[in-house]
BAMI-436782 format. One record per atom (N, C-alpha, C): residue in one letter; x, y, z. Coordinates in pm, whole numbers, plus 50000, padded with zeros to 5 digits. Example, Ala and Ser with C-alpha at 12.3 -4.5 7.8 and 13.67 -1.06 7.14 Angstrom:
BEGIN
A513194943150780
A512304955050780
A513204967050780
S512854977550708
S513674989450714
S512905000350787
***
This chain:
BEGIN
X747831341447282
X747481341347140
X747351327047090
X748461317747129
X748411304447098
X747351296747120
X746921299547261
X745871291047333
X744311304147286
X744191310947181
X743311315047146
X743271310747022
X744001305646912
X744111296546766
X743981285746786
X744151279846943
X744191265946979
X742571265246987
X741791273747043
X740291270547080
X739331271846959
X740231283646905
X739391285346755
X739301271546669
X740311268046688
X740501254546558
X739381243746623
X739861243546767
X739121230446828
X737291234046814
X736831245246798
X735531248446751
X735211243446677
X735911245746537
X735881246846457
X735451232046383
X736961221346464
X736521205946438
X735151204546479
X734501207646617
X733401207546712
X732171204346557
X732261218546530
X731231220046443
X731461210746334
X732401215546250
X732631204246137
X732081188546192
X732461183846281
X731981172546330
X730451172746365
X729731178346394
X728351182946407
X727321182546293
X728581191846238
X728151192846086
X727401177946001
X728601171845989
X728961159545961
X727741150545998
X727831148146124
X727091137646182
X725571138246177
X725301151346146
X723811160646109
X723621154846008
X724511157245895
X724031151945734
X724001137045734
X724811131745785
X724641119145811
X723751110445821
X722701113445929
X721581113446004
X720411115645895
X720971128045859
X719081131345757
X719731122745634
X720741117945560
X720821111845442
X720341099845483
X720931088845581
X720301079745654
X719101077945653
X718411091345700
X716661086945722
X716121089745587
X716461097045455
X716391103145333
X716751087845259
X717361075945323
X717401066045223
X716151054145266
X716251054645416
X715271045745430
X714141048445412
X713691062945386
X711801068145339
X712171061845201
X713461065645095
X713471067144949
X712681046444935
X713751043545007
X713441028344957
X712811018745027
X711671027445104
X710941023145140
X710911010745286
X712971013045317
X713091004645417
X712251005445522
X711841016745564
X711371021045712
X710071010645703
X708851007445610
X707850997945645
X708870986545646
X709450984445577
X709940966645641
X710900968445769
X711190974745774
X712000975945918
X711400976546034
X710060984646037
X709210984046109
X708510974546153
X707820964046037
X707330954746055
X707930946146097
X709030944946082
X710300932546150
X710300933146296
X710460946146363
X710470950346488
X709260946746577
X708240948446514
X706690944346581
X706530931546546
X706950919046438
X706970910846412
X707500900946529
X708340903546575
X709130898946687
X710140911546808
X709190915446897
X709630925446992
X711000922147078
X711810928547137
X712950922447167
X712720921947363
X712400927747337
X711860932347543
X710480934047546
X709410929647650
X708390932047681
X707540940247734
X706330940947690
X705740957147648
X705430963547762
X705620958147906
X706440972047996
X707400976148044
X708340973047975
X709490974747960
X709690989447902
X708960983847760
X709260993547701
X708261004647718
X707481007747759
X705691013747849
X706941024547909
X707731016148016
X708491021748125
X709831031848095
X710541022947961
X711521027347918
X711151045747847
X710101043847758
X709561056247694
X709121070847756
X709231067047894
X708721076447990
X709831090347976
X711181080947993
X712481089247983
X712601096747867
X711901095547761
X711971105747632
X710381116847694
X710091116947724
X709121125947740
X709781140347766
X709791152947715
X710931165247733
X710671170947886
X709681166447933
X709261177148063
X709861169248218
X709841155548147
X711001145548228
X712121147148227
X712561152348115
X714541151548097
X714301168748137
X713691174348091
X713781188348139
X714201185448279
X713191180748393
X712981172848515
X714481171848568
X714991158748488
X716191153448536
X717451163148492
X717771170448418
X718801178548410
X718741191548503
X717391198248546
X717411204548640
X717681200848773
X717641187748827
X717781181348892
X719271175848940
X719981183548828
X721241173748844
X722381185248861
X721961197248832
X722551206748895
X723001206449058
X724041205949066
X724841207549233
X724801223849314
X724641233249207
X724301241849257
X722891254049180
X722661262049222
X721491267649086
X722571280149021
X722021278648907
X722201283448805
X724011280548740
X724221267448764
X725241256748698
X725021255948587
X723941247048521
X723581248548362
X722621246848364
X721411257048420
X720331259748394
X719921267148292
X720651283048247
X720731284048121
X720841276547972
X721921267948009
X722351262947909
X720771245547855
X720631243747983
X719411235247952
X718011241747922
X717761250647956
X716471260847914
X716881265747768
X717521263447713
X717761267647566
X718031257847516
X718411244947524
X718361236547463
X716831228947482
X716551229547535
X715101221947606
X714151235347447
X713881249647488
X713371255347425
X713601252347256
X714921255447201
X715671253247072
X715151240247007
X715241228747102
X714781215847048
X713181214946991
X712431221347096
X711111223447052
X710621228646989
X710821236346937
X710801249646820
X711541243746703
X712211238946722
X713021228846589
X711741219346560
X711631208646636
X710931199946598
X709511199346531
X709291210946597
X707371215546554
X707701219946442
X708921229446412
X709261233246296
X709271220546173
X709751211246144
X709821200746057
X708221193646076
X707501192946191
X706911185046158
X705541188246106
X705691205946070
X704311215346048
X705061213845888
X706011217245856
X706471226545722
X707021210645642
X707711197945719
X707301185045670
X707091176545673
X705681173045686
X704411166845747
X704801149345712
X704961140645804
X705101125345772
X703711119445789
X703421114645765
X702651104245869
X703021094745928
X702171093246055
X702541082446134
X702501064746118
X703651059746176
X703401042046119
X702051032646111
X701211035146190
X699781031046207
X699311035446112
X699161041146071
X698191055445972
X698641047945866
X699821042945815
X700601035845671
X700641023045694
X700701017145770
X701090999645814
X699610995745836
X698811003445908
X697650998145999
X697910997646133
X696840997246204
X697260997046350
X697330976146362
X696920971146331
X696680958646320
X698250949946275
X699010960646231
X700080954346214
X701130955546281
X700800964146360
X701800968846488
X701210966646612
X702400964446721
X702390958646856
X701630972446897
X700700981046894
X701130994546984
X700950994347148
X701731003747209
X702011005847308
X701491017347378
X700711016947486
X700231034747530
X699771038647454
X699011036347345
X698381046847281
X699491058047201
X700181055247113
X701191063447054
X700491072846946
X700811085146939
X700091096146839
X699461091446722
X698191097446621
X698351090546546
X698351102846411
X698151114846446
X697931123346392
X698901133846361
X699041138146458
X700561146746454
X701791142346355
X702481153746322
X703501146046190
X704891136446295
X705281129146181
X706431114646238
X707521124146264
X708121130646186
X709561132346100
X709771145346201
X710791150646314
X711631139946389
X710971134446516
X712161123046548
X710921122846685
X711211129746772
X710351134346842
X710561148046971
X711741140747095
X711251124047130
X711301121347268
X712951117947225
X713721110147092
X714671110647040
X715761120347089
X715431132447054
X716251146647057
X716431150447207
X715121146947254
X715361148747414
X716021138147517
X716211126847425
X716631119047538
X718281120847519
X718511120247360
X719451122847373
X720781139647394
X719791148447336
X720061156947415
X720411161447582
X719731150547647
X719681146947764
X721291142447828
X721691136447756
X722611121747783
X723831133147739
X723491140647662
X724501147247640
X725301159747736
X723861165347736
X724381178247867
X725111172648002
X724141155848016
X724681150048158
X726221146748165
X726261140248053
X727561131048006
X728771143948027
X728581151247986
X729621165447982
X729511171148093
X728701174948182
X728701178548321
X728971172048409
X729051156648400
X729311148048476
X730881140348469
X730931139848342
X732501142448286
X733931152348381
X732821163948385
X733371173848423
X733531172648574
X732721166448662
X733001157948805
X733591150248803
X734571145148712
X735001134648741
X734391118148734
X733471122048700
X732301104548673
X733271099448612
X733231085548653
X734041076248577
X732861070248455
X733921067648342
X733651063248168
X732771056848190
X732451043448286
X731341033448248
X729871038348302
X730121047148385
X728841056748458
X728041062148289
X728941070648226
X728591079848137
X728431068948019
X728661058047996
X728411051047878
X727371043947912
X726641041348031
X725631035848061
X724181044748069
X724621056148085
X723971067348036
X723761067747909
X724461067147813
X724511068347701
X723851061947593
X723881047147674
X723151032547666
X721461036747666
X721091040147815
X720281046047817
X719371052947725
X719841061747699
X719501077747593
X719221063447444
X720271057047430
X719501050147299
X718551044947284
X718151036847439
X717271027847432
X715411035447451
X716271044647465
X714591055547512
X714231061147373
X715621065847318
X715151066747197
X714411057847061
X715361046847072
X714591032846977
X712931026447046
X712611032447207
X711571030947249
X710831037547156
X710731047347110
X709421050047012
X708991041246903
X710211036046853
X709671027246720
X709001017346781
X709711011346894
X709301000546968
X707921001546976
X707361012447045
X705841016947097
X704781020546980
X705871019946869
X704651021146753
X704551039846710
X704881047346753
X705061058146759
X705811066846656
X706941061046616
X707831068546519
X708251057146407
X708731061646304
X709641050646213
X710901050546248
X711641043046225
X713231043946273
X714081057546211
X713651062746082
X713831073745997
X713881082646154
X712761083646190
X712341095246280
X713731097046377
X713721082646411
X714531085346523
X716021086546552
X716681079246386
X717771084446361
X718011104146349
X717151108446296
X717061120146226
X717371128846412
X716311123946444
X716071131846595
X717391133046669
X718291120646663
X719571118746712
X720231130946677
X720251128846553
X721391140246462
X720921151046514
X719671157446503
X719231172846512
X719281170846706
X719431162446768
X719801162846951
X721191170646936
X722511162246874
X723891166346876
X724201182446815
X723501183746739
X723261198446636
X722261206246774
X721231206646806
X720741216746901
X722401219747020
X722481208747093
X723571206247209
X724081218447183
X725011215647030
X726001219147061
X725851235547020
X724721238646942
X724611251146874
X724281259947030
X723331251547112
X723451261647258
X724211263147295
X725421254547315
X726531252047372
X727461263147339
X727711268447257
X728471277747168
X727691287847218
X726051290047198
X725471304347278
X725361304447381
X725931295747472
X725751296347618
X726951305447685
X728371301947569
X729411305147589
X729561315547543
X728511327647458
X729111341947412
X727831346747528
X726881343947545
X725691349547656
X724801336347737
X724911341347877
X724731329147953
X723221342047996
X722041330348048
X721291337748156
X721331333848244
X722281327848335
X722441324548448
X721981335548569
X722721346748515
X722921356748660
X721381360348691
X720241359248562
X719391363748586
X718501355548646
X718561338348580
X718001331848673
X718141328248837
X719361335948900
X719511335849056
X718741345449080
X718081355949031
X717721366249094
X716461356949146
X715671371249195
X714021375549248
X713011364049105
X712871371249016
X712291366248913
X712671355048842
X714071352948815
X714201341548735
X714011327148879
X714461331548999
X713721317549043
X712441315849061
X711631325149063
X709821322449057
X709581314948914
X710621320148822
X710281314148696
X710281300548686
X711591293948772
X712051281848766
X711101274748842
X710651278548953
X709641278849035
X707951273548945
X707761279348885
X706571277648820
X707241271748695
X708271266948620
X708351257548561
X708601244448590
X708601241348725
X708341233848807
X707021225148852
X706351233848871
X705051234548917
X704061231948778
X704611237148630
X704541228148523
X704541213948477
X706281210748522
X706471194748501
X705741186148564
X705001191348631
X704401184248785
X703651178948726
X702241192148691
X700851191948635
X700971185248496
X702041183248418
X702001176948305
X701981166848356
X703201159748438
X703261143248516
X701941138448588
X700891146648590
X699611141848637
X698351133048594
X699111133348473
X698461131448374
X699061120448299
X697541105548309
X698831098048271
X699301088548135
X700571084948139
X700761086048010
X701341067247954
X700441060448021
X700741047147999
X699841040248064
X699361028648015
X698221017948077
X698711014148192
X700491011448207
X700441004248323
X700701011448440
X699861006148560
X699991013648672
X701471018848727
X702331008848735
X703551009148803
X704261021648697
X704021026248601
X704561034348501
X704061044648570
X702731047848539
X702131062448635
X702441062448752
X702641052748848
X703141055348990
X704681064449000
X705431058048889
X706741065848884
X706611080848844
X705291080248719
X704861097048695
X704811098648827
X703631096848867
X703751108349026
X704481105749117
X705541100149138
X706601099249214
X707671112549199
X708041110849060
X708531124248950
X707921137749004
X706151137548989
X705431149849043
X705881157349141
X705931146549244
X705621147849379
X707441153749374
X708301152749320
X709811156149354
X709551165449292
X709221173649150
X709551184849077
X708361195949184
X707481191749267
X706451200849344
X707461204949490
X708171191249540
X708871194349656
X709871208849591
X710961205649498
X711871213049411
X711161231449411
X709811228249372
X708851240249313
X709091250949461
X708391241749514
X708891250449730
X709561255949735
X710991243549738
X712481248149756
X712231264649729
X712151265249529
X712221276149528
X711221288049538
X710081285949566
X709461293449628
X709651305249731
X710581291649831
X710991295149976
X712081307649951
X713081304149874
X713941311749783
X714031321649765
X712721322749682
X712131337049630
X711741346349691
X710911338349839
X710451347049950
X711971346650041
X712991344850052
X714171349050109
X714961359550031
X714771363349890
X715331372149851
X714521384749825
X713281382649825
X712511393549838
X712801396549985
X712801393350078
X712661397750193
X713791407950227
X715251406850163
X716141412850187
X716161427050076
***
């Protein structure tokens, strides 16, 4: 009974803290649209870049969702570890985001600054709405599932804070690339920790794990595989050494695709 009031409460902070850090986030990005910080903040950033522009070409790759999708499937030790739990956050995030950026429409920094006043990088959107940024939520959503699963191995602290490091710098890569306002990418943070944890909680009253071991759910995984691939084919930066790593990526999520292929035809067979 004790250690069932004990978990309730500790939820409870979970969320409250979620809560919290959510509002946080959108008041944050709700002051810098109000007062107009986000153009001077912006312009400061392209005014004088802090790392060089394939750096950051390279760095931005890691917010892409079909990459971190990529790498968290990838990081599973066994299948169906937290494959559920990342297929719903991966899904949840996306459906969130399209959600804000159909129902409230930003425009992009080029489109308001000029392109002439910004460094841009790769060709960053120019049409699609700002407000949140997609690659934001995913990177750090990313950092998060890892950080806690890896936690959970035993990774030592400076492993997981360098990770963590990481996830920021992929995220502030969009402003960098000309792509988002900083608004965006605070906001994206907040609504990353808020998706996490809201799966996190539905992972724990209904998991689909058992179904993804079967017959079908690994053909599924299988051909969402064979997805990340055909998206990574396609490429998504001027510089070569950037696309070489895309299809490096390919060429592993196609080997992966086999694996389970092979899988599928071993459990059908029985």
């Amino acid at each position: 009974m004790n250690t069932s009031v004990t978990h309730d409460a500790s939820s409870k902070l979970i969320l409250l803290s979620v809560g919290m850090l959510l509002c946080l986030s959108v008041s944050l990005s709700f002051l810098l649209i109000s007062f107009e910080l986000n153009q001077l903040w912006m312009l400061s950033i392209h005014a004088a870049p802090i790392l060089p522009t394939w750096v950051w070409s390279f760095i931005n790759i890691g917010g892409d969702a079909w990459v971190v999708l990529l790498i968290l499937l990838l990081a599973e030790r066994r299948p169906g570890e937290i494959t559920s739990w990342v297929l719903k956050t991966w899904l949840t995030g996306a459906v969130l985001v399209q959600f804000f950026k159909i129902f409230f429409p930003m425009p992009r920094p080029a489109n308001v600054l000029g392109k002439e006043m910004l460094s841009l990088i790769d060709h960053p959107p120019m049409f699609s709405g700002s407000m949140p940024s997609g690659h934001a939520l995913a990177a750090v959503s990313c950092a998060l599932i890892l950080c806690t699963v890896l936690r959970q191995r035993g990774i030592s602290r400076s492993i997981l804070l360098l990770i963590s490091v990481f996830a920021g710098l992929v995220a502030w890569a969009r402003v960098a690339v000309g792509a988002h306002w900083p608004s965006d990418v605070i906001a994206g943070v907040g609504l990353a920790f808020f998706v996490v944890t809201l799966t996190h909680f539905w992972e724990s009253k209904h998991t689909w794990n058992h179904w993804l071991k079967s017959q079908h759910g690994t053909l599924l995984l299988a051909l969402i595989h064979i997805l990340i691939a055909l998206h990574l084919l396609s490429p998504q930066s001027d510089f070569f050494f950037v696309y070489l790593f895309q299809l490096s990526l390919a060429c592993l999520s196609l080997f992966k695709a086999m694996s389970l292929i092979k899988e599928f035809l071993r459990l059908r067979a029985y």
